[in-house]
C-alpha positions as CSV (number, residue, x, y, z in Angstrom):
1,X,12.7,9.0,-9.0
2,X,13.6,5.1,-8.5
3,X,11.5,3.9,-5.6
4,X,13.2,1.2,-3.6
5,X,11.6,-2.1,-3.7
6,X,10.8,-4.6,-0.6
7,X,9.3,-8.0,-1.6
8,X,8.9,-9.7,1.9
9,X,5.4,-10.8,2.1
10,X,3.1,-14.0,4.0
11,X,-0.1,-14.6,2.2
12,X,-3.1,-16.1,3.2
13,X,-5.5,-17.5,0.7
14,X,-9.1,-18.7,2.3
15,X,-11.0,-19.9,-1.5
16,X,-11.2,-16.6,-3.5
17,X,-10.0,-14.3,-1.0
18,X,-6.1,-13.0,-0.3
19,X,-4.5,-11.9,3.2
20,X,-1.4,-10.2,2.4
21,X,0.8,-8.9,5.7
22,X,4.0,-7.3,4.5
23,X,6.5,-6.3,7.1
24,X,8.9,-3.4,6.0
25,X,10.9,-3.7,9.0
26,X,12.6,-0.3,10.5
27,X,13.0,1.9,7.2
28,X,15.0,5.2,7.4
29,X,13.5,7.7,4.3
30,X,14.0,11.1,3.3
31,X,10.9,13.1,3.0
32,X,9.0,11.7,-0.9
33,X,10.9,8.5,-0.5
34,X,8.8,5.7,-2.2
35,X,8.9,1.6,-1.6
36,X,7.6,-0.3,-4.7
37,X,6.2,-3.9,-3.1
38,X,6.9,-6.6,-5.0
39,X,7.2,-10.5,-4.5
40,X,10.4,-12.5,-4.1
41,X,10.1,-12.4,-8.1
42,X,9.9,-8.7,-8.7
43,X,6.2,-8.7,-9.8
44,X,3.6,-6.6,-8.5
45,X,2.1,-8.2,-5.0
46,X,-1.4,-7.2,-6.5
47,X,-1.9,-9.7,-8.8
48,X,-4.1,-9.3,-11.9
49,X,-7.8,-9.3,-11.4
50,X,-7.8,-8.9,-7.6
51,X,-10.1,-6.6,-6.2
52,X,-9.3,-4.8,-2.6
53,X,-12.1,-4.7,0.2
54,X,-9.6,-3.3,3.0
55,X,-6.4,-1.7,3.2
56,X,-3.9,-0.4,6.1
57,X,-0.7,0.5,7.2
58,X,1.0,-0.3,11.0
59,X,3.5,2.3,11.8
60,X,5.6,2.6,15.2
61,X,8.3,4.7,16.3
62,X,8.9,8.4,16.6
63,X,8.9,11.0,13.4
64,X,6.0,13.4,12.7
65,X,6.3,11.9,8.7
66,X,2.9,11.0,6.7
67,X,2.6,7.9,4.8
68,X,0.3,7.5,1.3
69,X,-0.2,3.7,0.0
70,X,-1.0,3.3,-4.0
71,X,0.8,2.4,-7.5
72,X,2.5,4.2,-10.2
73,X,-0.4,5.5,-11.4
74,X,-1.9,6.6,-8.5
75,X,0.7,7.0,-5.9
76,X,-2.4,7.8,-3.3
77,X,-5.2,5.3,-4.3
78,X,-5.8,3.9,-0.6
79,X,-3.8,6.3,1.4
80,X,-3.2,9.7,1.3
81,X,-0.5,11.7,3.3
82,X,-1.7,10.2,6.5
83,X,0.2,11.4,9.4
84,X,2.2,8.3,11.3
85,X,3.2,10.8,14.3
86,X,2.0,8.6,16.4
87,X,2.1,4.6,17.0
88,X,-0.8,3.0,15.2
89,X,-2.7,1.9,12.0
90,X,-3.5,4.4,9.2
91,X,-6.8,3.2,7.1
92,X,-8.1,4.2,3.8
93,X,-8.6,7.4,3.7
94,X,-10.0,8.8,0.2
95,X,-13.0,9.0,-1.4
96,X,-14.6,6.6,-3.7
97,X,-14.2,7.9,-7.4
98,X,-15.5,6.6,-10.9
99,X,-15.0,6.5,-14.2
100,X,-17.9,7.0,-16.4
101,X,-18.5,3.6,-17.2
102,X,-19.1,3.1,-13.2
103,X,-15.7,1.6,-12.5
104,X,-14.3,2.5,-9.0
105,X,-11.1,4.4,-10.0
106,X,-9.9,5.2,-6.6
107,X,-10.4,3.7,-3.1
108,X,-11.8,-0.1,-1.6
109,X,-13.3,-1.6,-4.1
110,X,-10.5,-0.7,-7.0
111,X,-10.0,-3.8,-9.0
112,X,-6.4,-4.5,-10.8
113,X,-6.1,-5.4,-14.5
114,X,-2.4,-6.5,-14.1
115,X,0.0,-7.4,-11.7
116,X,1.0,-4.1,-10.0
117,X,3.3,-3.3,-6.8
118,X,2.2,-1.0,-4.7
119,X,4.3,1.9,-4.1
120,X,4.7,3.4,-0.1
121,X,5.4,6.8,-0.2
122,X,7.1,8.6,3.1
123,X,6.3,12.3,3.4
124,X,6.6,15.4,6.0
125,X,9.8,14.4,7.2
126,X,12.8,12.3,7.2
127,X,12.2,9.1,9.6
128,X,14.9,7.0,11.1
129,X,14.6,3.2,11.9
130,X,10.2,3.8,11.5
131,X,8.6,0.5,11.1
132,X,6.0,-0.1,9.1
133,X,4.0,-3.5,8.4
134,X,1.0,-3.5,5.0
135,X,-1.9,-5.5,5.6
136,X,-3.8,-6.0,2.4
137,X,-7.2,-7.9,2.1
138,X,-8.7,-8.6,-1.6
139,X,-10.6,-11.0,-3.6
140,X,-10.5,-12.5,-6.9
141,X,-12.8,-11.1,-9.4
142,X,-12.3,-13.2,-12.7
């Protein structure tokens, strides 16, 4: 499936750490639609070596849908078929999983090796004029 990319996005850096707030405005999606977020360049928002310590996603307006927040590897990393029924913020909700090497291969804490978008999936239900905002925190790591 092509996922449908939105690159608005105001960062924030304070020395080696990175607010990202991403407004998506009032999306209408089919159940398994997916938003890849990119910059104003088409590159990944998540930007090669950053590691994120905090994750969430705004919704408001009416549609029982869920939401999941990861990348095209792991399409629920952060966020997984969280239920935006009602007005209000959806936080991480996964468990922490390693490689065997110790790595932190799903949840806070994941570190990026390249730029990557992050890809919103919609899911339940169809939504009509829904909006949602992304608020990323990470930090640099090398």
């Amino acid at each position: 499936m092509t996922a449908n990319t939105l690159n608005l996005t105001k960062t924030v850096q304070n020395y080696d750490v990175e607010y990202d707030v991403i407004p998506l405005g009032a999306l209408t999606a089919s159940a398994a639609d997916t938003y890849d977020l990119t910059d104003a360049n088409g590159k990944g928002i998540i930007r090669n070596g950053r590691q994120i310590l905090d994750i969430k996603v705004y919704a408001e307006g009416t549609a029982s849908a869920t939401v999941s927040l990861g990348d095209a590897t792991d399409t629920s990393r952060f966020i997984s078929a969280a239920s935006t029924a009602s007005t209000g913020f959806v936080t991480t909700n996964v468990n922490l999983t390693f490689d065997g090497s110790g790595n932190i291969t799903k949840g806070l804490g994941y570190r990026y090796t390249a730029d990557t978008a992050l890809r919103l999936t919609i899911g339940g239900a169809s939504v009509s004029a829904k909006n949602y905002v992304v608020y990323i925190i990470s930090r640099k790591t090398f």
